[in-house]
C-alpha positions as CSV (number, residue, x, y, z in Angstrom):
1,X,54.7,100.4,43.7
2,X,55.4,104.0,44.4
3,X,54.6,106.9,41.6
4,X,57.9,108.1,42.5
5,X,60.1,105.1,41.0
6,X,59.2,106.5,37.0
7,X,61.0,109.6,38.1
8,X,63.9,110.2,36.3
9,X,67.5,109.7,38.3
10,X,68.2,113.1,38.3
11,X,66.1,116.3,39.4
12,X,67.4,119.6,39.2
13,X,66.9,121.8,42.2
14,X,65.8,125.0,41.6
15,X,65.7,128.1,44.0
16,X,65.2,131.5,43.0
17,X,63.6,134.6,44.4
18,X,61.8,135.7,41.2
19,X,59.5,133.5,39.2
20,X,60.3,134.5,35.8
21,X,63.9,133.4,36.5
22,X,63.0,129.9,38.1
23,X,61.1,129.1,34.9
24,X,63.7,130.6,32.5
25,X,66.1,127.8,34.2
26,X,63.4,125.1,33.9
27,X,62.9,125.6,30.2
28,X,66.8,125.8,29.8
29,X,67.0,122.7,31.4
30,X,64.3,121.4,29.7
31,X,66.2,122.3,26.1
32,X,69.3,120.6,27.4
33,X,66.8,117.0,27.8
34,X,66.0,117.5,31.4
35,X,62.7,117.2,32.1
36,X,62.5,116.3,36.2
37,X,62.8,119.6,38.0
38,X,62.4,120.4,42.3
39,X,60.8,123.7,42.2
40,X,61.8,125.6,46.0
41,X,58.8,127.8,46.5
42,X,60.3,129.1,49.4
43,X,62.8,130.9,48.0
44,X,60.2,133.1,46.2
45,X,59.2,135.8,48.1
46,X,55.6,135.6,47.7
47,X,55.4,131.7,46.9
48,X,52.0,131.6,45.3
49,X,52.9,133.9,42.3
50,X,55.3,130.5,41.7
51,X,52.6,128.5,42.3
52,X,51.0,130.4,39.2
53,X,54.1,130.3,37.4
54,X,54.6,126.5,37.9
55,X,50.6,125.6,36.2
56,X,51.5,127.8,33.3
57,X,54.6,125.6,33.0
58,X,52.9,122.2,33.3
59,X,50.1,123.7,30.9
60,X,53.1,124.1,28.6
61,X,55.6,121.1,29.4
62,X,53.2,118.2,30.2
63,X,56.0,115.5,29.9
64,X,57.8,117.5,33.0
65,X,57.8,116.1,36.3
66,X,58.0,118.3,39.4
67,X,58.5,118.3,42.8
68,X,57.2,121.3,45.1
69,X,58.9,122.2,48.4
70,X,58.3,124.8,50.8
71,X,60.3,124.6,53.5
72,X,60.0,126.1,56.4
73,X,63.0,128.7,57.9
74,X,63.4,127.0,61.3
75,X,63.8,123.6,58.9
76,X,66.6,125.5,57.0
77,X,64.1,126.6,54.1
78,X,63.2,130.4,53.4
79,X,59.9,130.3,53.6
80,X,58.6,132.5,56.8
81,X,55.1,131.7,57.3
82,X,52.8,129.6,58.9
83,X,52.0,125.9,59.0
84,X,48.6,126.2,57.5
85,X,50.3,128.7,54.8
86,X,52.6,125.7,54.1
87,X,50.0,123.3,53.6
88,X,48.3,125.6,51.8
89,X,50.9,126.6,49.5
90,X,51.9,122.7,48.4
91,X,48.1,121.8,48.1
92,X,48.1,124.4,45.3
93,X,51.2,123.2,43.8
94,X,49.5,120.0,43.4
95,X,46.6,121.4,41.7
96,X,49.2,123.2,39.6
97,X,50.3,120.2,38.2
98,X,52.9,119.3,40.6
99,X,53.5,115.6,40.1
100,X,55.0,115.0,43.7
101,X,55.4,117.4,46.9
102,X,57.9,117.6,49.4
103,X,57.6,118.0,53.0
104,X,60.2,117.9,55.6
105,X,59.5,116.2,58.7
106,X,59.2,118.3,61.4
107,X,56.2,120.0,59.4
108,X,55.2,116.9,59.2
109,X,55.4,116.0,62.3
110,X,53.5,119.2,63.6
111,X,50.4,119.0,60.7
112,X,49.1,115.4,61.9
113,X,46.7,114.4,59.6
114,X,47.4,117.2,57.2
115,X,50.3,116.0,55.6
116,X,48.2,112.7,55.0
117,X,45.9,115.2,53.4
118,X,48.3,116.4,50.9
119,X,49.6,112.5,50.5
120,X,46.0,112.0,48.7
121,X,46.5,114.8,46.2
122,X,50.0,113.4,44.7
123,X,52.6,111.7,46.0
124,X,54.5,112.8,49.2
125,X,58.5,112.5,50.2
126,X,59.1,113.2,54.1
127,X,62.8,114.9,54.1
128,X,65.0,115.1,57.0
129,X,67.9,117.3,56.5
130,X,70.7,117.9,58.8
131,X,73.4,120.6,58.8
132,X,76.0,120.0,61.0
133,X,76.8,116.3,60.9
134,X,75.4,112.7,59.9
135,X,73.8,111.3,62.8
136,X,72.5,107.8,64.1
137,X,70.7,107.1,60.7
138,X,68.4,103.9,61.4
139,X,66.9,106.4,64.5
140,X,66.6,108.9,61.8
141,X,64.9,106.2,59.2
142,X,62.8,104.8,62.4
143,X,61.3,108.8,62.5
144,X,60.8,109.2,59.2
145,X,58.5,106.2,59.2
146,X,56.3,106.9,61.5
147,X,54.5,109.2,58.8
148,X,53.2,107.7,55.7
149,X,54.8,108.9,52.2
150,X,55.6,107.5,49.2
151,X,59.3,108.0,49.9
152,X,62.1,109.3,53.0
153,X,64.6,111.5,51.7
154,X,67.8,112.1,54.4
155,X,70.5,114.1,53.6
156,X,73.2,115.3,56.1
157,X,76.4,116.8,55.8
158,X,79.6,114.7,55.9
159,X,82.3,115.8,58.0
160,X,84.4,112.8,57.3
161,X,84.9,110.4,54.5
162,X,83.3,107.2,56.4
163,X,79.9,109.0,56.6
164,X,79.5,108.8,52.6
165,X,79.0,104.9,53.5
166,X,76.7,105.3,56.7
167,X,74.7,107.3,54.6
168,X,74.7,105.2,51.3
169,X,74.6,101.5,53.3
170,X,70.9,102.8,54.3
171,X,70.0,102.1,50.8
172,X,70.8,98.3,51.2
173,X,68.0,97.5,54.2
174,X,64.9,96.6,53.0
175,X,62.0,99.1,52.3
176,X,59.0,99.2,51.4
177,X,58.9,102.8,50.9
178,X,61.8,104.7,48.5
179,X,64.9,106.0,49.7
180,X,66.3,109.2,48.4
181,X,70.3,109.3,50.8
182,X,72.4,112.1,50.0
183,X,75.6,113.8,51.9
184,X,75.8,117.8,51.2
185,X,79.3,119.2,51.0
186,X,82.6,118.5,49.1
187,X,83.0,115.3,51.1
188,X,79.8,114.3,50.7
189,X,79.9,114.8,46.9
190,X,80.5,110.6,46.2
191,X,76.7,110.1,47.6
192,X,75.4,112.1,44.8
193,X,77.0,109.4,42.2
194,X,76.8,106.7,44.3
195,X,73.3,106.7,45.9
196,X,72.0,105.3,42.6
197,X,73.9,102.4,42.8
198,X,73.1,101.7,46.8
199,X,69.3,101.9,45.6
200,X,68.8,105.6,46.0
201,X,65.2,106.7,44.5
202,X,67.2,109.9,42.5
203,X,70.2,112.1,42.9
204,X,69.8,116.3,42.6
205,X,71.9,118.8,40.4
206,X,72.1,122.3,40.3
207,X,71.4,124.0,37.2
208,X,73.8,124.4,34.6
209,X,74.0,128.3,34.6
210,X,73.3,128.9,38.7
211,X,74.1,128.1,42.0
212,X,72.7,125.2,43.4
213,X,70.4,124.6,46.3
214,X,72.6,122.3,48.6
215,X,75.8,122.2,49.2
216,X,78.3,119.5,47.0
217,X,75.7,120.1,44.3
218,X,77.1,119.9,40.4
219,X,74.9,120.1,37.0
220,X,73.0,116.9,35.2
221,X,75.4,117.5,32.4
222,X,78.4,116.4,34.6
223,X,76.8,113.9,36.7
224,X,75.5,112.0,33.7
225,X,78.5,113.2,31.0
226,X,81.3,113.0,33.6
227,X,80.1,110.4,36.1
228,X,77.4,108.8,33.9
229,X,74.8,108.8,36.3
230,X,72.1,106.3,35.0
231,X,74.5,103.9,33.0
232,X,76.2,102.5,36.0
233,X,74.6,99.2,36.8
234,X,75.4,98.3,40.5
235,X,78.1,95.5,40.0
236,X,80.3,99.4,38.7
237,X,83.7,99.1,40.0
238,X,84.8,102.5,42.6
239,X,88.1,104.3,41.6
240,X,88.6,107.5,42.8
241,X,91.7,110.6,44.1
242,X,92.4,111.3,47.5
243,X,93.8,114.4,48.1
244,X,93.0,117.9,50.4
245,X,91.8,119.8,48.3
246,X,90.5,117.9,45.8
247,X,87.8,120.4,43.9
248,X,90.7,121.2,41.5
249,X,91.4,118.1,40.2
250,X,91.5,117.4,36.4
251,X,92.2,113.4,37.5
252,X,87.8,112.5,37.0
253,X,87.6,114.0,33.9
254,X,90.1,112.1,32.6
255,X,89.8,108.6,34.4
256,X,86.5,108.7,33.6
257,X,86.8,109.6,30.0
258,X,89.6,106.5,29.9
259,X,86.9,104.4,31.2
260,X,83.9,105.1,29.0
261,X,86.4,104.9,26.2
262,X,87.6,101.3,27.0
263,X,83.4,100.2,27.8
264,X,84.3,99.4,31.3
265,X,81.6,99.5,33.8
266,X,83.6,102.0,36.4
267,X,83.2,105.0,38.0
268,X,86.4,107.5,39.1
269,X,84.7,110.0,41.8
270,X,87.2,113.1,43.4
271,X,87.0,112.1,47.5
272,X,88.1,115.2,49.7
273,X,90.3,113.5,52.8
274,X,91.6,116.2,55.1
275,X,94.8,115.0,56.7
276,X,93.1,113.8,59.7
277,X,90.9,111.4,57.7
278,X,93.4,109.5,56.2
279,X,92.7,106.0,58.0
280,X,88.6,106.6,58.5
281,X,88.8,107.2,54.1
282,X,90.8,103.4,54.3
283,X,87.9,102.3,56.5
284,X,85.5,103.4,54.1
285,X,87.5,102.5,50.8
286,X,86.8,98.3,52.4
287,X,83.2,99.1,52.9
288,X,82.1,100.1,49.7
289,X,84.2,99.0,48.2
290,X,86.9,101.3,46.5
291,X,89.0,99.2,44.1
292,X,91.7,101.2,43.3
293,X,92.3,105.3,44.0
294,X,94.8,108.2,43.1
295,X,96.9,109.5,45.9
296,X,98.5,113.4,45.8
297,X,98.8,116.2,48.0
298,X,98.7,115.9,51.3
299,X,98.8,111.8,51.3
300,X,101.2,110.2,49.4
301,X,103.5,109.4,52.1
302,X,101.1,108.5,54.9
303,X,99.2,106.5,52.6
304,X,101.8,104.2,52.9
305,X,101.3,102.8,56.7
306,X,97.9,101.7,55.2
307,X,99.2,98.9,52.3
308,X,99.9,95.5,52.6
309,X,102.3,95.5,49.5
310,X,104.3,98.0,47.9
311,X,106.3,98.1,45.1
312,X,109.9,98.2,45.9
313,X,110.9,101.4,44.0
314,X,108.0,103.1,45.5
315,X,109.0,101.9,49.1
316,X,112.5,103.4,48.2
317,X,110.9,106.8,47.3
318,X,108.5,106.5,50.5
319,X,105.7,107.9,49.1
320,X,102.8,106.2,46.3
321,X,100.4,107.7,44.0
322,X,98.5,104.5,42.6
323,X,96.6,102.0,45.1
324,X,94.8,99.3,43.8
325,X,92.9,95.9,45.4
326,X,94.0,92.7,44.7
327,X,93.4,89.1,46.4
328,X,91.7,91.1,49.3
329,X,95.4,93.3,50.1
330,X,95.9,96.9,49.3
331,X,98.8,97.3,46.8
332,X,100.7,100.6,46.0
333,X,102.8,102.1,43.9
334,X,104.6,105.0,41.9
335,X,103.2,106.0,38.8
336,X,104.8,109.6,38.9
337,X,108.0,107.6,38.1
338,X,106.7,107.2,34.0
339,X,104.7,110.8,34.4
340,X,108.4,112.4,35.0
341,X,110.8,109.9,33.1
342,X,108.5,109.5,29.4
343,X,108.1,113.4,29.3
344,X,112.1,113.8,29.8
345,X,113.4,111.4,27.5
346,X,111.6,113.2,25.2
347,X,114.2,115.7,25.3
348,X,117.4,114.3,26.2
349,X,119.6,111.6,27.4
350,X,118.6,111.4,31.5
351,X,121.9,109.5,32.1
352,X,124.7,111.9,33.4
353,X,122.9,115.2,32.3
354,X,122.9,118.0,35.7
355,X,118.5,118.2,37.1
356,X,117.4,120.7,39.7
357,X,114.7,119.7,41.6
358,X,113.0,122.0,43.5
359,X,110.7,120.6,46.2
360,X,111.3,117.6,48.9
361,X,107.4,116.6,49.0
362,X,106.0,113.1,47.4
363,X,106.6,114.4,43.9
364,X,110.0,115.5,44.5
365,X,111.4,112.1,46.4
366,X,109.4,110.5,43.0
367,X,111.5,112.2,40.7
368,X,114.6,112.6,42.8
369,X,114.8,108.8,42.8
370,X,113.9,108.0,39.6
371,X,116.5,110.2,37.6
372,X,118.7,109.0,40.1
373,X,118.9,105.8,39.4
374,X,118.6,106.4,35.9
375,X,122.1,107.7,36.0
376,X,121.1,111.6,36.6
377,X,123.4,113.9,38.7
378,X,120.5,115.3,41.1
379,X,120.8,118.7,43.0
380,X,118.0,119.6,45.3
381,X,116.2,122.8,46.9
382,X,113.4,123.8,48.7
383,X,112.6,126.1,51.5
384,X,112.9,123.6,54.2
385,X,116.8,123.0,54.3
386,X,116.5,120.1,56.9
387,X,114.0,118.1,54.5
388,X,116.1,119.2,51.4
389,X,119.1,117.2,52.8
390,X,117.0,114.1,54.6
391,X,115.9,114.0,50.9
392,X,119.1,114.4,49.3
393,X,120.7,111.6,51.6
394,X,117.9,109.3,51.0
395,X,118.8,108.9,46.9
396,X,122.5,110.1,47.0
397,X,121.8,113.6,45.4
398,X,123.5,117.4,46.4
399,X,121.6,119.6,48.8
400,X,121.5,123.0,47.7
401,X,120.8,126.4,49.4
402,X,118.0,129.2,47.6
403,X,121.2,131.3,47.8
404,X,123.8,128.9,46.4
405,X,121.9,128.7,42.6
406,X,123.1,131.9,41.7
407,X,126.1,130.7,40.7
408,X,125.1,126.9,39.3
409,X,123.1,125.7,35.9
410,X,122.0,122.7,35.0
411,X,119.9,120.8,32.0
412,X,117.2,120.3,33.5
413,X,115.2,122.2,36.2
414,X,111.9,119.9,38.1
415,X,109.9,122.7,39.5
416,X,107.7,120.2,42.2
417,X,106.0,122.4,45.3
418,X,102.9,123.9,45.1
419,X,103.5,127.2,44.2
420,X,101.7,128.5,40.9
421,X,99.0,125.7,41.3
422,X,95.9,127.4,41.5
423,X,94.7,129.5,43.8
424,X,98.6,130.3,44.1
425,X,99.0,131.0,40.3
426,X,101.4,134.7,41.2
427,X,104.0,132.7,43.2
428,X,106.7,131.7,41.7
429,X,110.1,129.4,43.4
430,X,112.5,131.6,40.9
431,X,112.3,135.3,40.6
432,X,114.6,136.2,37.9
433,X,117.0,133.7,35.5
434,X,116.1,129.9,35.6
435,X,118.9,128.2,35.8
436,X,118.4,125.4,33.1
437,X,118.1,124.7,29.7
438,X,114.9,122.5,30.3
439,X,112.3,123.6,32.5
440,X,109.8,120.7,33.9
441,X,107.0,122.4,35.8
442,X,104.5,119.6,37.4
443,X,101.9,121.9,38.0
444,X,99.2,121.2,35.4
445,X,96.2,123.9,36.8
446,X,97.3,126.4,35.2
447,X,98.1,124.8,32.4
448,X,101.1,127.7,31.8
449,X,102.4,128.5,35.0
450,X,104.1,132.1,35.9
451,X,107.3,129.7,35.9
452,X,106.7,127.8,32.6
453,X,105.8,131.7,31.7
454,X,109.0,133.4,32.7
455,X,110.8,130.0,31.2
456,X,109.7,130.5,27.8
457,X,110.6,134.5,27.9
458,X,114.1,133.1,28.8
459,X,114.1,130.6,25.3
460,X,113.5,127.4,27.6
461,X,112.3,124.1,26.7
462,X,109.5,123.7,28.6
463,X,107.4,120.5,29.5
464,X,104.1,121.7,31.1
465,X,102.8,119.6,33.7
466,X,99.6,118.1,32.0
467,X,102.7,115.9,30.4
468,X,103.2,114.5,33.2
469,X,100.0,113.8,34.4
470,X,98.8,112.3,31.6
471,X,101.9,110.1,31.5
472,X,101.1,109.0,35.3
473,X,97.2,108.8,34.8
474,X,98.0,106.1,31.9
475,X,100.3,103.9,33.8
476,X,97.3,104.3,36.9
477,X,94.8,103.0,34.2
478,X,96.6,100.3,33.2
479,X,97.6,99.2,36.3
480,X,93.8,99.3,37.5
481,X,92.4,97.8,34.0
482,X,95.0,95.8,33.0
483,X,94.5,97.2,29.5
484,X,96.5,100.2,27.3
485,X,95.2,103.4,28.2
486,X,93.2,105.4,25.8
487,X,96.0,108.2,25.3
488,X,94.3,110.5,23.1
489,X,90.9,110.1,25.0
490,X,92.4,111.1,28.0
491,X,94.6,113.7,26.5
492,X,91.5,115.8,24.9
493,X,89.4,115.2,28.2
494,X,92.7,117.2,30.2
495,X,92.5,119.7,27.8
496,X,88.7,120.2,28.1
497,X,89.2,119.9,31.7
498,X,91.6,122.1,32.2
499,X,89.7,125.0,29.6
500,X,86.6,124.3,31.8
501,X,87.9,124.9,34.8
502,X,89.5,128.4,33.3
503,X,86.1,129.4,32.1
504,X,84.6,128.6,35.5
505,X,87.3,130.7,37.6
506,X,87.2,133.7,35.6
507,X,83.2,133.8,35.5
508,X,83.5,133.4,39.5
509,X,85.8,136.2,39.9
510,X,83.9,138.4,37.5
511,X,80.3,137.1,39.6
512,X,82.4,138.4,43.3
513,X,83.6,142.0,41.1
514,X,79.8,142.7,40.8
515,X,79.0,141.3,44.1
516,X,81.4,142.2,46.7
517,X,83.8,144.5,44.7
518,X,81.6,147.0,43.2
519,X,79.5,149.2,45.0
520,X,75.6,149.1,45.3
């Protein structure tokens, strides 16, 4: 049995240029419960003064485990010497106390018997990386075994959804030696959840406070608080959101939250489809499998040509939000439908009051339908006048011109394109007055818009658009579950979310104004 298999499931890379900081991160790690820790000596610029730094570490932390790498620069490392400095470099690691060493293979390849050398000192993974694409992976495997090791470690980059499951059905043919499969890059981000499950040796994270070392790479406290990493047993049901971007997303927080709360054994993971992708992500959704998944921007239409069954109010609309699995077909529906109709009736009588809607994407047609046939009188605008009036024919509302609303008000204004929805959060669709009493903005991040902004300096009612997501994310939950959704779990898990996410944009713009903005 290899060494490697008492490793913890998650080891967080780290890959600075200066020692003292590399340890600072361990031992912050290390006070936060981590305790397995990749240490990059090649990013140090003189490697064995990490080597030193790493022994008085283990000296002090004997219940760590870590691995040493050095990789090479022509392997995509940093390190800019020598074979024999290599070799030399992870030998001394191992005396250090390193409990396992990392080589790739093409140094291992090159060093013959050398790497079987350092295999006798502690525990060696051969790693093939690749950073431009996933290849023919059983040709890749078939290379890596040609030189002994205690465990293969491949990790590509994923251009396309489908190659998270060429990379993660690896883990299900039989080894004798541990796997370690990982995908770098925002599509590639389900593999770092997932791999566990498909019998993946351990996952990576970055560290909590820095960058990571690979691309897709997110902090132990999210992939074991947010995606709980290391509870999932491998029967875990796969939910997940489908969208272009995706990064933004608020939906895992709270999906996941919903699920913990509830004790079901399910994971909700944010899956990046560019447009093109849409019918390779439905191939891959069947392999995994994917039991149920969240559909918004661009998709929700064009998802449609994909199901077997749709509900007929969400066939009327033409576009779904909520996919689900059931007696082997793929199901959809319209959850935005609650997520706009709850929120509103909250306010006033939808039957016969006056609602602008400005947009004529998926969300619009959701609402435009809905509050027609709840009796609404529906006007619509957007900046495509053709698609404002297919729209307007399609559920018997009023087209309207940008130019015309100067002289119209209404009770209620639905404020559904993208503008104001982070990065875009200085646009606004209306410049001066609003022209309603009730302002409805469906973009939830930000949380207050510059129109929910300008709305309340005008005495508005506002409805924020975290009502309406949380409105649509229950009705998804308890379509997928089949129990009541866990409202006020989900609602503080939005909020945390969403203050998260603020935190994390403004420390990235103040990390480019020292960077790029202010002068050296």
């Amino acid at each position: 049995m290899s060494l490697l298999r008492a490793f913890p499931q998650v080891c967080i890379a780290l890959g600075f240029r200066d020692p003292a900081k590399l340890i600072q991160h361990a031992e912050d790690e290390l006070a936060a419960g981590e305790v397995f820790f990749e240490f990059r000596l090649d990013y140090l610029e003189r490697p064995l003064e990490g080597v030193k730094a790493l022994k008085k570490f283990m000296a002090e932390h004997s219940e760590c485990s870590v691995l040493a790498t050095c990789r090479r620069r022509q392997n995509h490392g940093q390190f800019t010497g020598s074979l024999e400095e290599q070799l030399t470099i992870l030998q001394a690691a191992a005396d250090a106390g390193a409990k396992a060493l990392d080589m790739e293979i093409e140094s291992a390849e090159a060093v013959g018997t050398g790497a079987e050398v350092l295999r006798r000192v502690a525990p060696l993974v051969v790693s093939y990386h690749n950073f431009e694409g996933t290849p023919a992976l059983t040709t890749v495997l078939r290379r890596l075994e040609k030189v002994p090791a205690d465990a293969y470690k491949i990790v590509t980059t994923a251009r396309k959804p489908s190659d998270n499951f060429r990379v993660l059905s690896l883990g299900q043919i039989p080894s004798r030696v541990p796997l370690i499969l990982l995908a770098m890059g925002e599509i590639g981000f389900p593999t770092r959840v997932l791999s566990l499950l498909f019998g993946g040796l351990f996952t990576y994270a970055a560290p909590r406070t820095a960058e990571g070392t690979a691309a897709g790479q997110v902090s132990a406290k999210q992939l074991r608080q947010l995606y709980r990493v290391g509870k999932l047993t491998r029967s875990a049901k796969i939910y997940g959101v489908i969208a272009d971007p995706v990064r933004h997303s608020i939906s895992p927080a709270v999906l996941n939250r919903a699920f913990q709360a509830r004790r079901i054994n399910a994971v909700y993971l944010p899956f990046r489809v560019p447009p093109a992708y849409l019918r390779d992500f439905m191939e891959m959704a069947d392999k995994l499998p994917v039991t149920g998944f969240s559909v918004t921007i661009p998709h929700k239409q064009k998802i449609l040509r994909y199901l077997d069954v749709v509900e007929p109010l969400a066939r009327r609309i033409g576009a779904v939000n909520t996919v689900w699995r059931k007696a082997g077909k793929w199901r959809g529906a319209n959850a935005d439908v609650a997520g706009v109709m709850r929120p509103l009736e909250r306010y006033l009588r939808v039957a016969k009051s006056t609602v602008l809607i400005a947009g004529n994407g998926g969300a619009a047609r959701s609402a435009a339908f809905a509050l027609a046939e709840a009796g609404a009188k529906v006007f619509i605008v957007g900046r495509n006048p053709d698609r404002v009036r297919a729209l307007a024919r399609a559920c018997g509302a009023t087209p309207l011109n940008r130019e015309e609303l100067g002289s119209c008000y209404f009770d209620v204004l639905i404020h559904a394109t993208p503008l104001g929805m982070y990065p875009r959060v200085n646009e606004c669709f209306f410049g001066g007055q609003i022209p309603a009493d009730v302002v409805f903005d469906m973009v939830y991040n930000p949380v207050e818009t510059l129109l929910i902004r300008r709305a309340r300096e005008q005495g508005k009612t506002v409805l924020p658009g975290i009502q309406m997501f949380l409105e649509q994310a229950a009705r998804q939950f308890e379509i997928w579950s089949g129990e009541s959704a866990p409202r006020t779990a989900m609602e503080r898990a939005a909020w945390e979310a969403l203050t998260s996410y603020v935190q994390t944009q403004e420390e990235s713009d103040k990390r480019f104004e020292t960077e790029v903005i202010t002068p050296a």
